[in-house]
C-alpha positions as CSV (number, residue, x, y, z in Angstrom):
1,X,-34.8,32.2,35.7
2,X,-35.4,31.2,32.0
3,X,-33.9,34.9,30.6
4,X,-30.9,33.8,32.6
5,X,-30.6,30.4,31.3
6,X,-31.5,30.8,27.7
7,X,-28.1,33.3,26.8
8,X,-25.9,30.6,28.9
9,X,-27.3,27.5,26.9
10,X,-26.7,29.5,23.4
11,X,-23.2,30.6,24.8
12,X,-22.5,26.4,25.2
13,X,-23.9,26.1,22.1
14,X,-21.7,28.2,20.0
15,X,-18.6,27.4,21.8
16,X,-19.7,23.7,21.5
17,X,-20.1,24.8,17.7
18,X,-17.0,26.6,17.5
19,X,-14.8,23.8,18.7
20,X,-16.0,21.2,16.3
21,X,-15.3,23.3,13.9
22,X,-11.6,24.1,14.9
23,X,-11.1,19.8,15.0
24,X,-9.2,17.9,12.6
25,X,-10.9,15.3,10.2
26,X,-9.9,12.7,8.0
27,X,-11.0,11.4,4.6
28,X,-10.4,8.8,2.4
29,X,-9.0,8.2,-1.2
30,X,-10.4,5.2,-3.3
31,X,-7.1,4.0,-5.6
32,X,-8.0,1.9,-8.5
33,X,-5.5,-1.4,-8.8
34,X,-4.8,-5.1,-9.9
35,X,-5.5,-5.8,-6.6
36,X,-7.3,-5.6,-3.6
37,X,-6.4,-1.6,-2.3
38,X,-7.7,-0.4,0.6
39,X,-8.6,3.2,0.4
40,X,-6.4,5.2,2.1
41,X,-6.5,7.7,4.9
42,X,-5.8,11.3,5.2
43,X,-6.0,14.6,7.3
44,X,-8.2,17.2,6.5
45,X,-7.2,20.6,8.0
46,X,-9.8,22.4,6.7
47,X,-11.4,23.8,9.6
48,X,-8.4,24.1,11.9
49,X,-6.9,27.3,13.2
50,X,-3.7,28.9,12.1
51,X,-0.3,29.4,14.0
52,X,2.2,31.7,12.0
53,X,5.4,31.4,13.4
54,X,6.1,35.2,13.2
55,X,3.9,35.1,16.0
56,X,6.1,32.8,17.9
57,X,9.1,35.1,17.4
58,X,10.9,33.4,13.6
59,X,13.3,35.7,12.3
60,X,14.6,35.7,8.3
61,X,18.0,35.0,9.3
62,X,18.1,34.2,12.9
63,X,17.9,30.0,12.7
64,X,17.7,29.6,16.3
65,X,14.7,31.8,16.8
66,X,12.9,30.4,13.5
67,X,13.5,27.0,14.7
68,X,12.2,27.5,18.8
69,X,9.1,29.5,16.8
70,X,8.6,26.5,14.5
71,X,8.5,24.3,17.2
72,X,6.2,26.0,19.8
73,X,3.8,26.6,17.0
74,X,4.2,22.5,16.1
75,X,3.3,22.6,20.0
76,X,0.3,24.7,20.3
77,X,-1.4,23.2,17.0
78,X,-1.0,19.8,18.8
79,X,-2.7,21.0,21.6
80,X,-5.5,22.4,19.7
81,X,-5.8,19.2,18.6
82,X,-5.5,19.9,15.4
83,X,-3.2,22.9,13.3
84,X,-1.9,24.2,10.5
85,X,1.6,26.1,11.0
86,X,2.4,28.6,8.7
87,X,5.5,29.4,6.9
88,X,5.4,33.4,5.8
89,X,6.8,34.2,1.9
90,X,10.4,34.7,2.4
91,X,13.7,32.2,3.3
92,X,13.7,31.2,6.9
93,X,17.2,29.4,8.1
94,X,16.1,26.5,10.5
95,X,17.3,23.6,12.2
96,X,15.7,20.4,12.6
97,X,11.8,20.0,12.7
98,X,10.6,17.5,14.9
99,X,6.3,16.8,13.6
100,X,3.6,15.9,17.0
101,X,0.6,14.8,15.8
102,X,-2.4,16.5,14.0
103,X,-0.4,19.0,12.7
104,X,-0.2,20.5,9.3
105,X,3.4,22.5,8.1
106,X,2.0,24.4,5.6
107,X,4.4,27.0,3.5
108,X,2.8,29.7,1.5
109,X,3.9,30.7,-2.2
110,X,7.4,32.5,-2.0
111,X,8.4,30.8,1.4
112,X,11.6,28.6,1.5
113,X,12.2,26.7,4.9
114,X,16.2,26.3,4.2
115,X,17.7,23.6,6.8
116,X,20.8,24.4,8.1
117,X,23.7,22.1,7.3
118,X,25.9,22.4,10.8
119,X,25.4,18.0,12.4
120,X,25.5,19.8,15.6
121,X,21.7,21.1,14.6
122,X,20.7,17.4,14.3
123,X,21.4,16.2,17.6
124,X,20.6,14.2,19.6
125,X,20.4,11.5,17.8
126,X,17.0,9.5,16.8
127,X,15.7,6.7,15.9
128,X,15.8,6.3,12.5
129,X,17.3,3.9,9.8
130,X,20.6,4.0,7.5
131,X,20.0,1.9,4.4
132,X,17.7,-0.6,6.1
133,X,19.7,-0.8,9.1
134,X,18.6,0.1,12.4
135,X,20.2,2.5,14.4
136,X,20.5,5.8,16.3
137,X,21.8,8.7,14.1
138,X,21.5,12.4,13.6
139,X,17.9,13.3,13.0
140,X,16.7,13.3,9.9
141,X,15.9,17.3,8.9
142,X,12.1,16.5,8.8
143,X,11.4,14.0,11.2
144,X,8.0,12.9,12.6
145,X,8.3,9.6,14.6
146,X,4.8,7.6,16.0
147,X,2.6,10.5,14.6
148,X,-0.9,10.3,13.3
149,X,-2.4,12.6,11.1
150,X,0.9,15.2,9.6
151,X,0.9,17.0,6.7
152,X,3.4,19.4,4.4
153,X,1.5,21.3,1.8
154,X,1.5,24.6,0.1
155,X,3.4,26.4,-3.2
156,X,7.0,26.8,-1.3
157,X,9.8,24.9,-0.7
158,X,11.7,22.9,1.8
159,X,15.6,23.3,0.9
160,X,18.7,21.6,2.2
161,X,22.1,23.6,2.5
162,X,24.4,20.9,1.2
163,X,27.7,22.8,1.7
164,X,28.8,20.4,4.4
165,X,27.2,17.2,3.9
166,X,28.8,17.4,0.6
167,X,32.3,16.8,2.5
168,X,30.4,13.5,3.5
169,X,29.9,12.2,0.3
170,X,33.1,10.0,-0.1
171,X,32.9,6.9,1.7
172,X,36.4,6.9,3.6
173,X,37.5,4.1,5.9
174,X,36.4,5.2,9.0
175,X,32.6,5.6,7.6
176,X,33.0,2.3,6.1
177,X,34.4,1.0,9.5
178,X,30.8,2.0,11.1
179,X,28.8,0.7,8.7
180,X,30.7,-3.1,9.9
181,X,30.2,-2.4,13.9
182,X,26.6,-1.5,12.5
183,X,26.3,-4.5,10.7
184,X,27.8,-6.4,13.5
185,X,25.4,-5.0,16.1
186,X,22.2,-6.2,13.8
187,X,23.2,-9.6,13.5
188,X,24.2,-9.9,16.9
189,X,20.6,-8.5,18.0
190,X,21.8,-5.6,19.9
191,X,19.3,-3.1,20.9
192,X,18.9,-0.5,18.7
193,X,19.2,2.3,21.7
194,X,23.0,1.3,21.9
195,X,23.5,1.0,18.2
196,X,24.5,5.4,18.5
197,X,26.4,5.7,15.1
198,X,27.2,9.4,16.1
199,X,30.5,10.1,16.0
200,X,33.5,12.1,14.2
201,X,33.8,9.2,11.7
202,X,30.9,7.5,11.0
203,X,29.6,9.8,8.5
204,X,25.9,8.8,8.5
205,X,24.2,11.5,6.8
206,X,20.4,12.2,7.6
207,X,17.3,11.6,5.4
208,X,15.6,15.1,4.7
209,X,12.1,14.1,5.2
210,X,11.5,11.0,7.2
211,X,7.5,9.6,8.7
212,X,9.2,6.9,11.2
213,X,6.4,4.5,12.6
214,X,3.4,7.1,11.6
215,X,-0.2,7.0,9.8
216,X,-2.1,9.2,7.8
217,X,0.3,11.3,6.4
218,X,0.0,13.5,3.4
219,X,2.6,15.5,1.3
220,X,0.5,17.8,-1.7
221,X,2.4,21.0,-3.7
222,X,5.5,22.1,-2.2
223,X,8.9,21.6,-3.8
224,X,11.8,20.0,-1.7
225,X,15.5,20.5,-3.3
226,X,18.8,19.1,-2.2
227,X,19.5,16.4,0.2
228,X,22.1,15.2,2.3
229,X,20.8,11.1,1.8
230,X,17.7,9.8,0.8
231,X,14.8,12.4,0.0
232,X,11.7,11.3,1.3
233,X,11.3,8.4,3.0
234,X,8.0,6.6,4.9
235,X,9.6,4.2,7.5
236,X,7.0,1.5,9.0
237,X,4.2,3.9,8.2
238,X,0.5,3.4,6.9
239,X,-1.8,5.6,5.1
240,X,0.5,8.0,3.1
241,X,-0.1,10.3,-0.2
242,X,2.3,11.8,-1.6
243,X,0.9,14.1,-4.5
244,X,2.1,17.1,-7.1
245,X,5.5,17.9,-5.3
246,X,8.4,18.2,-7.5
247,X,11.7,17.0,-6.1
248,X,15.3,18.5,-7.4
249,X,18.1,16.3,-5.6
250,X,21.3,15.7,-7.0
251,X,23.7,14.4,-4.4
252,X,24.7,11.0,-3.2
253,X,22.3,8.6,-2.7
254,X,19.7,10.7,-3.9
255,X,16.3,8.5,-4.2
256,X,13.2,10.4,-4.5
257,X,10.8,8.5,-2.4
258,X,11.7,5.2,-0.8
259,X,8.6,3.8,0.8
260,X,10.4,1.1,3.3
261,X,7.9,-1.4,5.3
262,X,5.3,1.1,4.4
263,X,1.5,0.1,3.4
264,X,-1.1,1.7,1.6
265,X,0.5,4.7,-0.2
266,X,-0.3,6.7,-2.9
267,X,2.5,8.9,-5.1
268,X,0.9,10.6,-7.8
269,X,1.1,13.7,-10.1
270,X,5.1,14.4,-8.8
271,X,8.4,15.2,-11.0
272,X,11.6,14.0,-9.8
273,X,15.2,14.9,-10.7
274,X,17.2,13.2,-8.4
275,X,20.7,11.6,-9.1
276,X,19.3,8.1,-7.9
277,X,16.0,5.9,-8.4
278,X,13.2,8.0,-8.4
279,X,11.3,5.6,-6.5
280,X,12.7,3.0,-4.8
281,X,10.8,0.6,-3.0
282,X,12.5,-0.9,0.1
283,X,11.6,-3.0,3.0
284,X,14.5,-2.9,5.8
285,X,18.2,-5.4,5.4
286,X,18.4,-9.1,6.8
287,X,17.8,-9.5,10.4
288,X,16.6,-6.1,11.5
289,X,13.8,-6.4,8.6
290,X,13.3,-10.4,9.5
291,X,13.1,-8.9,13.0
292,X,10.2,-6.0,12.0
293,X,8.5,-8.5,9.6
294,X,6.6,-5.8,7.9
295,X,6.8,-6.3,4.0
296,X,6.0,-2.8,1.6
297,X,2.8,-3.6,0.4
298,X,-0.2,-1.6,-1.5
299,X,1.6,1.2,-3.3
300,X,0.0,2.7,-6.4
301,X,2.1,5.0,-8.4
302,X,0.7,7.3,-11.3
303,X,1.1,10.5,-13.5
304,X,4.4,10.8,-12.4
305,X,7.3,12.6,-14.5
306,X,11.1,12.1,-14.3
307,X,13.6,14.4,-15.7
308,X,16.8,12.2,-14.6
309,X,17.3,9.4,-12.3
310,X,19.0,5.8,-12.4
311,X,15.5,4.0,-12.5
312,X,11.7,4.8,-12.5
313,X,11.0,2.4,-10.3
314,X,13.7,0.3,-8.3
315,X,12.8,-2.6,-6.0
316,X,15.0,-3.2,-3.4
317,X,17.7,-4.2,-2.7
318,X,17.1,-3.6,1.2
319,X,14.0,-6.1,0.6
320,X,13.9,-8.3,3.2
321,X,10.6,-7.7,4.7
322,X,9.3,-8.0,1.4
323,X,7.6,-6.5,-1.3
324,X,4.3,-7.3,-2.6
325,X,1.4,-5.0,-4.4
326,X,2.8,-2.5,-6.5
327,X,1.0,-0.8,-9.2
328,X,2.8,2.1,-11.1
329,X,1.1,3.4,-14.1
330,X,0.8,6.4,-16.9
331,X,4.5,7.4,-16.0
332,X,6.8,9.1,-18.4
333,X,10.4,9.8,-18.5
334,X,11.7,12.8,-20.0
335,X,13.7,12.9,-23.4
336,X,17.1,13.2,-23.2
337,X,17.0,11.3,-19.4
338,X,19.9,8.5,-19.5
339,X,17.9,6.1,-16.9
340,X,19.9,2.4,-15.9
341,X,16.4,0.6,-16.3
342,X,12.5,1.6,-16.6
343,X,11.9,-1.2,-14.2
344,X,14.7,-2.9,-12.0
345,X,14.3,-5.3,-9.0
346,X,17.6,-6.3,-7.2
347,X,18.2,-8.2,-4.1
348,X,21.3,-10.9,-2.5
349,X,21.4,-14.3,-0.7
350,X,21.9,-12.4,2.1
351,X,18.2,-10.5,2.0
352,X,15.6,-13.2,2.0
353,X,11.7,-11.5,1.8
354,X,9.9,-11.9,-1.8
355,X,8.7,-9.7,-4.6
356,X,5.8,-10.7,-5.9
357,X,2.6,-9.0,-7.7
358,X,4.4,-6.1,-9.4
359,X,2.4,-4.1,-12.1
360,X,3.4,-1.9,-14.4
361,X,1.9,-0.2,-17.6
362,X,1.6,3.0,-19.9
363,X,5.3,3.7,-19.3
364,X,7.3,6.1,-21.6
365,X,11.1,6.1,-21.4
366,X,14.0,7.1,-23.6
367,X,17.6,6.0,-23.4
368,X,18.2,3.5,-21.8
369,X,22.1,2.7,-20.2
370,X,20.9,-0.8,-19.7
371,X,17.5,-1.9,-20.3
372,X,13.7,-1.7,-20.5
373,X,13.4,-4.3,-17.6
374,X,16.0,-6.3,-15.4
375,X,16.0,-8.2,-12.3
376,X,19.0,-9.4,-10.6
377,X,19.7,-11.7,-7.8
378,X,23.6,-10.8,-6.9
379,X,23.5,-7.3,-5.8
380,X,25.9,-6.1,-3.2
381,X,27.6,-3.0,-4.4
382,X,30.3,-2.3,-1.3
383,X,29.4,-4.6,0.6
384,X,30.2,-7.7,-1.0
385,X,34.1,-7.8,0.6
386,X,33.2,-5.2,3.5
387,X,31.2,-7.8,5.4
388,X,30.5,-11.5,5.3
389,X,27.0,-13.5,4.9
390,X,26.0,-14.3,8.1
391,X,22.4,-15.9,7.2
392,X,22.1,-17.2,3.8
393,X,18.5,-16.2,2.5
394,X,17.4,-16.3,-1.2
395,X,13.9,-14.1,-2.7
396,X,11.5,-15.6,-4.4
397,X,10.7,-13.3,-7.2
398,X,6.8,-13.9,-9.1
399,X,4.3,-12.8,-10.2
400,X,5.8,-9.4,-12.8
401,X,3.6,-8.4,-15.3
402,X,4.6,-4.9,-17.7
403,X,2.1,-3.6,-20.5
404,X,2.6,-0.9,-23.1
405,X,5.9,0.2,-21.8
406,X,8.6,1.7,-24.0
407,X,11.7,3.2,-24.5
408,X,13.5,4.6,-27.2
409,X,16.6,2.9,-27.2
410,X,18.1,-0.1,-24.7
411,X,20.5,-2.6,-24.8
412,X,17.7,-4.9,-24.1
413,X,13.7,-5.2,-23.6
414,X,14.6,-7.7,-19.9
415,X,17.8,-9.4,-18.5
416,X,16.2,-11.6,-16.1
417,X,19.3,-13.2,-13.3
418,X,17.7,-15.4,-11.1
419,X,19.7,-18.2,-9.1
420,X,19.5,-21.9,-9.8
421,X,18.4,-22.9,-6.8
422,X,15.3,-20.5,-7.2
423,X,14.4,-19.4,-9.8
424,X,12.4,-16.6,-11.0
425,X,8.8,-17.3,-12.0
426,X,5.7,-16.3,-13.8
427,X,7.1,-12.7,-15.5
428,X,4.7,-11.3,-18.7
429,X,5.1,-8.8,-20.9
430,X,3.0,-7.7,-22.8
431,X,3.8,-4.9,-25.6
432,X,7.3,-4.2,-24.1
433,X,9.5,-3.0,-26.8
434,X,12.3,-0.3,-27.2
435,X,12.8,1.5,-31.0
436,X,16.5,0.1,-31.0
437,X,17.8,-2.4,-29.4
438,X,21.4,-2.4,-29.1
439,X,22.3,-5.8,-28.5
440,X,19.5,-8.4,-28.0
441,X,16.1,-8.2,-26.8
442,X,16.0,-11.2,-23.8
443,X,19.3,-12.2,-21.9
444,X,17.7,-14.5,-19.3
445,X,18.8,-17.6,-16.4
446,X,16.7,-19.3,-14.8
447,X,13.5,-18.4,-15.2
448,X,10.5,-20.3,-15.5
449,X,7.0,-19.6,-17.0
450,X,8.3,-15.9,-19.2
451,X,6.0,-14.9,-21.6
452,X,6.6,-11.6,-24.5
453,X,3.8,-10.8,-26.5
């Protein structure tokens, strides 16, 4: 009885062994700040199996097959309960990638996961966001929505075909017609299930990459180029490092990262050439955000590298949940780059939230179009005459401190335009200067407690 009972108990034993090992796990990243940052958690897919979608039937070429092979092996590393799907060397035409959780997309030097640019691959629509403003749309071409525990690594690239979304660019009255009803349906509180902005004139174009209500999320190596809207961008998420990626995007509304009513996230060790803000830190529009009430908090931002851009780091102006906790440092911006601002927060009556507890230091710049630093209180862009203020909300802006930052040449070191009836309070800088100056250093309204040094 025992020589029948001893190979069964080391068979349990090494299976038991063997599945433990297969597992997912998690570890977390201690990130140094001004303030209180909780360390932040990852997925570790160390241990997990494989699933290379050659196996699943992908085809260089064929983007139906490579996208029903990327998405059965999503499937079976989901089931595993923990996988790493492979992308081979080589260009594989796709279509959307929907993430489940505990899976890694991982694409191996040479590979280039190009995403097809035909709407009709992007449907049905999702739930997802268009500039802060709730809705259904086409899916965004990386898309993981109430996932734990994602990941995109590896040394090759995620590319956008932009042939047709470029025809999208212009903003011609029947786009601008949506973005009212869509307007319209937020203030009214319509559901966001019937807020479906898909249609022949709306014009919404997806996000590349967007983590939509997810946690633990991690981004390390590849290179993503081209976008039809916004790069990357963690919606309500938690838990999220982005870290040595280099981004090439150089279409319309272009923004590198925009962390929106995300919380402890860490970008570091990236280059960005985008034609937008490199990062831009948002936190949802007006109602829907007052709605969500989930402000962008914890974000530390370092060894990063810009090679063009409108600003290093932009706060808002879809603020409205607020923004508080941001810690950017040892970022540089490369020579020749003409950058709006090193540092720029903008918001509206119309946005409410706050910004508060912003830090910035060991910042490198070089010519500046405006300035060094600038905050401004009346930004609307298009939408000042497209719609009307339903709610009148003002931001209380506090609490900005800059050290060692510099540029080469600006118009001026900070234009600070805050609003009578609230002003903007408690900004230092300390050892904020720019080689030339081109008119004068501080062009300030109301502002209380400023301090240079």
């Amino acid at each position: 009885m025992k020589t029948l009972l001893l190979p069964l108990l080391i068979a349990l034993i090494c299976f038991s062994c063997s599945t433990k090992q297969s597992k997912l796990t998690t570890t977390t990243i201690q990130v140094e700040a001004p303030f209180k940052m909780p360390a932040v958690t990852i997925p570790d897919f160390t241990n997990c199996k494989k699933f290379l979608i050659t196996d699943f039937g992908a085809l260089k070429g064929d983007k139906d097959k490579t996208s029903a092979a990327i998405a059965a092996a999503i499937d079976e590393a989901n089931k595993a309960g923990g996988g790493i799907v492979v992308i081979p060397e080589g260009e594989w035409l796709t279509g959307q990638l929907h993430f489940k959780s505990n899976v890694n997309l991982h694409l191996e030097k040479g590979a280039v996961l190009l995403f097809n640019d035909d709407p009709k691959d992007y449907l049905p629509p999702v739930h997802t966001s268009w500039e802060g403003l709730e809705c259904y749309n086409y899916s965004p071409l990386v898309y993981a929505y109430e996932c734990k525990n994602v990941a995109i690594t590896g040394e090759g690239e995620l590319k956008a075909k932009m042939d047709f979304w470029r025809t999208w660019f212009p903003r011609p009255s029947g786009h601008m017609n949506s973005l009212k009803r869509l307007y319209t349906m937020m203030v009214d509180d319509v559901p966001v299930e019937e807020r479906v902005m898909v249609n022949d004139t709306a014009n919404l174009r997806p996000h590349f990459i967007q983590f939509n209500r997810s946690e633990n999320i991690l981004l390390d190596g590849v290179k993503i180029t081209n976008s039809p809207f916004w790069t990357i961008h963690p919606y309500l998420c938690k838990n999220v490092v982005l870290r040595n990626l280099h981004v090439y995007a150089h279409g319309h509304n272009n923004d590198g990262v925009d962390p929106e009513m995300t919380q402890n996230m860490l970008i570091e060790n990236c280059e960005f050439d985008q034609g937008d803000d490199a990062i831009a830190v948002k936190s949802g529009r007006n109602q829907d955000a007052w709605r969500l009430n989930t402000p962008t908090k914890n974000l530390v931002i370092r060894n990063c590298y810009v090679r063009n851009g409108h600003q290093l780091l932009a706060v808002g102006s879809e603020m409205s949940g607020g923004v508080e906790n941001v810690y950017m440092d040892s970022c540089t911006v490369a020579d020749g780059a003409s950058m709006f601002h090193l540092v720029f927060l903008k918001t509206n009556e119309r946005r409410g939230g706050f910004i508060r507890s912003i830090y910035v230091s060991n910042v490198k710049g070089d010519k500046m179009r405006e300035g060094v630093f600038g905050i401004e209180t009346d930004v609307l862009y298009q939408w000042r005459d497209l719609v009307p203020t339903v709610e009148r909300r003002l931001t209380p802006i506090s609490d900005i401190h800059l050290e060692n930052v510099h540029a080469n040449n600006a118009k001026f070191i900070s234009r600070i335009l805050g609003q009578k009836e609230l002003p903007v309070e408690n900004i230092f800088l300390t050892n904020v200067v720019a080689d030339t100056i081109r008119e004068q250093p501080y062009i300030h309204e109301n502002v209380i407690n400023f301090r240079a040094e």
